[in-house]
C-alpha positions in Angstrom: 96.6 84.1 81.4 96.5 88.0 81.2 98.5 90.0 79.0 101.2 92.7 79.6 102.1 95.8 77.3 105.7 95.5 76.4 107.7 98.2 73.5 107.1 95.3 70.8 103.3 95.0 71.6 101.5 93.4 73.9 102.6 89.4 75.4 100.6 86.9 77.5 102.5 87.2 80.9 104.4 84.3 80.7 106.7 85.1 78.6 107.7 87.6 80.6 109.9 84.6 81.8 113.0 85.7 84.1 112.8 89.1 84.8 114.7 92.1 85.8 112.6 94.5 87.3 114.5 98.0 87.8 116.7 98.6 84.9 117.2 101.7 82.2 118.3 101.2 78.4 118.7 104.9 77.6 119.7 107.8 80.6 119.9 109.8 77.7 117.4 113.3 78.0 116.5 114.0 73.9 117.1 118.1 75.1 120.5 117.6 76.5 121.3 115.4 73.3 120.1 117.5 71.1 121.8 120.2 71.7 125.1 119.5 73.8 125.6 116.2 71.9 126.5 117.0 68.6 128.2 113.3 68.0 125.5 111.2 68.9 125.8 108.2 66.6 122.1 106.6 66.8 123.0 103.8 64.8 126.2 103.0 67.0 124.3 103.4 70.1 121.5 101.0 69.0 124.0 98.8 68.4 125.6 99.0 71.4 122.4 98.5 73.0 121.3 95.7 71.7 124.5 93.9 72.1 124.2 94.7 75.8 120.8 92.9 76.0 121.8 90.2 74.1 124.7 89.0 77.0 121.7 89.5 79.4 119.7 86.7 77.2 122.4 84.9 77.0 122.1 84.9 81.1 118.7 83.6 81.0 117.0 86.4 81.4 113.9 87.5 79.3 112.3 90.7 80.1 113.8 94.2 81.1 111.7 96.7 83.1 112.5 100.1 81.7 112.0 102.6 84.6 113.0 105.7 82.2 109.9 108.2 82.8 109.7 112.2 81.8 112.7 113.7 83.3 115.2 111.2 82.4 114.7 110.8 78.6 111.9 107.8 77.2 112.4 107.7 73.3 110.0 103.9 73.5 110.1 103.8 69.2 114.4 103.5 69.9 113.7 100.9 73.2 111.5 99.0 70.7 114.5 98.6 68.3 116.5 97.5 70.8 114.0 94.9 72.3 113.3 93.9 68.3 117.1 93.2 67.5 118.1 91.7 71.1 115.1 89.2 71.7 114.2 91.0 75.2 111.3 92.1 76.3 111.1 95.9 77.5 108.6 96.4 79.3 107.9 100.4 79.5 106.3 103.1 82.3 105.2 106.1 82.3 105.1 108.9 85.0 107.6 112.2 86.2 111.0 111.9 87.9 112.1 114.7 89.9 113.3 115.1 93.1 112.3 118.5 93.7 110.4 120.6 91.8 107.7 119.9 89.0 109.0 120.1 85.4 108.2 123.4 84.0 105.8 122.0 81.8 103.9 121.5 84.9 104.6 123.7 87.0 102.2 126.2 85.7 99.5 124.5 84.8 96.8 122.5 87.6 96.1 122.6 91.6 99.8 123.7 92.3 98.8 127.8 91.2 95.1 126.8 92.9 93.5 126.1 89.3 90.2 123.8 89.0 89.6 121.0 87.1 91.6 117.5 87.5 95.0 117.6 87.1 96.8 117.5 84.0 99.4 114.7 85.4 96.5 112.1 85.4 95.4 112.4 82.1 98.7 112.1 80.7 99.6 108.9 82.5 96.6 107.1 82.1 96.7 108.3 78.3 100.6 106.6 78.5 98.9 103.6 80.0 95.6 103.2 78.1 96.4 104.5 74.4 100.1 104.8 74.2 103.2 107.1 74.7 103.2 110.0 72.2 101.9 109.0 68.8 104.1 105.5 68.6 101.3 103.3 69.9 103.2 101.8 72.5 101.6 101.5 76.0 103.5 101.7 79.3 102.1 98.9 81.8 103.7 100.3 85.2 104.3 103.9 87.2 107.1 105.3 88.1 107.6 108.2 90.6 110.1 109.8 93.1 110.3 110.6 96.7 114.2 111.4 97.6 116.4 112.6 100.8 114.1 116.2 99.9 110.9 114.4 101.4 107.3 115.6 100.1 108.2 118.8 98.7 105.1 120.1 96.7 105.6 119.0 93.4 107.2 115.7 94.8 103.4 115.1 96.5 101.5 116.1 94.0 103.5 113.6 91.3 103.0 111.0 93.8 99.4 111.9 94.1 98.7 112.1 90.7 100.7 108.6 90.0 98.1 107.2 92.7 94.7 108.2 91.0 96.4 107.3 88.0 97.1 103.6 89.2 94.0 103.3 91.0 92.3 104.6 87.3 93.8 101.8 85.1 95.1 99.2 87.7 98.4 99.9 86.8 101.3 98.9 89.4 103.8 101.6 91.0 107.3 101.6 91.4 108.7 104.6 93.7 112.7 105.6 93.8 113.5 106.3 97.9 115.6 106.7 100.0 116.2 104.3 103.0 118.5 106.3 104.9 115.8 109.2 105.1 112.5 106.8 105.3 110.8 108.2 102.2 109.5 104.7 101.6 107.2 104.9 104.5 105.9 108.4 103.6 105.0 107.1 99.8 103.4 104.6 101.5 101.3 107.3 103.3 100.5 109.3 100.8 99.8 106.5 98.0 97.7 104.7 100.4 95.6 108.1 101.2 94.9 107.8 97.1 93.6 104.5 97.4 96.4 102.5 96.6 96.7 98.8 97.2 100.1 98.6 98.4 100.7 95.2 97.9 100.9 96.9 93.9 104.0 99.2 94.9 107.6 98.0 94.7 109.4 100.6 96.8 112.7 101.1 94.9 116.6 101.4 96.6 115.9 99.3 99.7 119.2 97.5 99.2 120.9 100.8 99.8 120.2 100.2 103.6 121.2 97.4 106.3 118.0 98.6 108.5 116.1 95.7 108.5 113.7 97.0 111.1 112.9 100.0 108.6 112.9 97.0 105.7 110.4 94.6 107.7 107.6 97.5 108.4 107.4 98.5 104.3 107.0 94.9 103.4 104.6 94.4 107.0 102.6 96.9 104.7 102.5 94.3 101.8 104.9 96.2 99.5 107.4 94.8 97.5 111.1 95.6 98.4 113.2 96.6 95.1 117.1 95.5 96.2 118.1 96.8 92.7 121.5 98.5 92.7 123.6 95.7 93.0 126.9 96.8 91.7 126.3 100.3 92.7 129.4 99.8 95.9 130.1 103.5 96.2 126.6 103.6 97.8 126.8 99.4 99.7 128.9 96.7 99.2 127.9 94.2 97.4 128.7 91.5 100.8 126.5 94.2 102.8 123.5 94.0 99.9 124.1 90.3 100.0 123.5 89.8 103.9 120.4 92.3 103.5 118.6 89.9 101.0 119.7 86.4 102.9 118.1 88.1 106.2 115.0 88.9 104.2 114.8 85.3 102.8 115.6 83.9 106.1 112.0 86.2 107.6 110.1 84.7 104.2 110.2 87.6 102.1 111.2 86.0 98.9 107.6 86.6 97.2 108.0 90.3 98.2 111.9 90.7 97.1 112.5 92.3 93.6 116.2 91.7 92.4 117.9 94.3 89.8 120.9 96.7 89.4 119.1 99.9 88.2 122.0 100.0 85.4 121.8 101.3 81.5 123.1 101.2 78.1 124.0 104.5 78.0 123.9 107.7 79.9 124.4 111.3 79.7 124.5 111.5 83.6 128.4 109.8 84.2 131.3 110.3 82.6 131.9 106.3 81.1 135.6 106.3 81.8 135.0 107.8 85.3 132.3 105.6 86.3 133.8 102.8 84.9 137.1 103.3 87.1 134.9 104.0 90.1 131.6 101.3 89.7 133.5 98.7 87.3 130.5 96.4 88.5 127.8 98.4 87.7 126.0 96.5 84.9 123.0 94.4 83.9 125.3 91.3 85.1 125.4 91.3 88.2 122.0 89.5 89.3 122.0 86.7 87.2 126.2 86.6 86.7 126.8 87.1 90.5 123.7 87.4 93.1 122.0 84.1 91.9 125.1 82.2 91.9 126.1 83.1 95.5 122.5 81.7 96.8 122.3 79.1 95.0 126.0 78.1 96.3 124.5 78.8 99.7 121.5 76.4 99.7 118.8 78.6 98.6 116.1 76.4 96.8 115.8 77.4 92.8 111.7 77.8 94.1 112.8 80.6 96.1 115.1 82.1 92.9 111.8 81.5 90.9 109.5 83.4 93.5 111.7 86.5 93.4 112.7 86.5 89.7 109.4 85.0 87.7 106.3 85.3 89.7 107.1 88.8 91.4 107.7 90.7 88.4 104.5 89.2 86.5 102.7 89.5 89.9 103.7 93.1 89.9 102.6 93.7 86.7 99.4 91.6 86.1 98.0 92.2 89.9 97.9 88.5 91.0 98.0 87.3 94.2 100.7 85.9 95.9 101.0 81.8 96.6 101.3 82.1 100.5 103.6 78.6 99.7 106.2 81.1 97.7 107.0 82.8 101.0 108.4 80.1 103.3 111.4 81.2 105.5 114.9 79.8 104.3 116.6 78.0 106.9 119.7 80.3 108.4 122.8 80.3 106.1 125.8 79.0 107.2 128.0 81.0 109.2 125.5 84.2 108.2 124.2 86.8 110.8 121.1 88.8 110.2 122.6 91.2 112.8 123.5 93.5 110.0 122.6 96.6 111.9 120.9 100.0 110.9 
């Protein structure tokens, strides 16, 4: 069995166990808390933190996917106290999150001013993939990248571009934030593909923000792997909507292509808590294993089927396996459930 890099060192897949796939620990930007946080209590936040991951394992679930990249704050040596004190794995990435324009760091320097050479972006992700993230020793085993409502704009393309050699490089995996209601999934697709990605080894992230199962059926027709990961986020889809979206894809046999999350955090300097609380009360790492799994499992949905989306997708993901054709049998209809959910 192969191994995966996770904050704490490196595991044999397995015990990646129960998975969830999309997740954040810190929001947290070490600029923005450095200087326009002057109360940040590390030890209290740690603590907070790990308590948080603890009623996750306490859920069953064994392994968190940290998606935090360069541009939303990635201190690993603090995840890896967290993972240490909670008992979860963190699995971290590497990559640039924008939805725009490059980071200044970048903006200057490689083919964006018409410069030679390779550019600068690859050999800092495969660095964070193949020796570790800053001087801590601790290697990222997935990409992240961005393509938003703003489409392709330069630097957006030339992240994605640079994530692709990157993953085609070191065999990494690649998980891309879109947007459904724009299509960006389709144009990563595109331009990851035109790298030589294999886009079975892509989980395009936010599909459960959409009930367009036509737009849904032609990324996964593609062989890519559908994140619904925002589960609890209502303000954006109800969680009935998100619900009937995920029934309809297990009812067309999607299950080994379905990645299950909520995209939530310990803490972040992006919300105001007692605003978001008000607003998003369900917005936490609960909701797949506290709330999702217990409605399909009420509905009929075999445990294999759980297992397919929730074990062997996220080690699939990361470790490049095949899928077992058998895992993606279509569930019989549910009950009283229409896959007429509409665009």
């Amino acid at each position: 069995m192969p191994t995966v890099n996770t904050v704490t060192g490196p595991i044999d897949a397995e015990r990646l166990g129960r998975v969830l796939p999309h997740e954040r620990i810190f929001l947290v930007d070490e600029d923005y808390r450095l200087n326009f946080l002057p109360d940040w209590d590390e030890e209290a936040q740690v603590a907070r933190a790990v308590a948080r991951l603890r009623e996750v394992r306490a859920l069953g679930v064994d392994t968190i996917f940290d998606v935090s990249v360069f541009g939303t704050g990635r201190k690993v040596d603090r995840v890896a106290r967290v993972a240490r004190e909670s008992g979860v794995n963190v699995v971290a990435a590497t990559g640039v999150f924008t939805y725009n324009d490059l980071p200044f760091q970048f903006h200057y320097t490689g083919p964006a001013l018409g410069f030679s050479g390779p550019d600068p972006l690859d050999e800092l992700f495969v660095r964070d993939l193949t020796e570790g993230i800053g001087n801590t020793g601790i290697r990222a085993a997935f990409l992240v990248c961005v393509i938003e409502a703003e489409g392709p704009t330069a630097g957006v393309e030339r992240i994605l571009r640079a994530t692709g050699r990157a993953a085609v490089a070191t065999g990494a995996p690649i998980m891309v934030a879109t947007n459904p209601h724009t299509q960006s999934g389709l144009v990563a697709q595109q331009i990851l593909a035109s790298e030589g990605v294999d886009l079975t080894r892509v989980m395009l992230a936010h599909c459960g923000d959409t009930t367009d199962l036509d737009y849904l059926i032609r990324l996964a027709d593609a062989g890519s792997i559908l994140g619904l990961d925002r589960f609890g986020v209502d303000l954006l889809q109800p969680y009935e909507q998100r619900l009937r979206v995920l029934e309809a894809l297990l009812e067309r046999g999607l299950a080994g292509q379905l990645a299950l999350s909520q995209g939530a955090f310990c803490t972040s300097d992006w919300f105001d808590e007692e605003r978001l609380a008000a607003e998003l009360p369900d917005w936490n790492y609960l909701q797949v294993y506290g709330r999702v799994l217990p409605d399909l499992r009420a509905r009929g949905v075999d445990e294999s089927i759980i297992a397919a989306m929730t074990v062997d997708l996220p080690r699939r993901f990361l470790t490049g396996e095949r899928r077992n054709p058998g895992l993606v049998t279509p569930i019989s209809p549910i009950s009283g459930f229409s896959t007429e959910t509409g665009a």
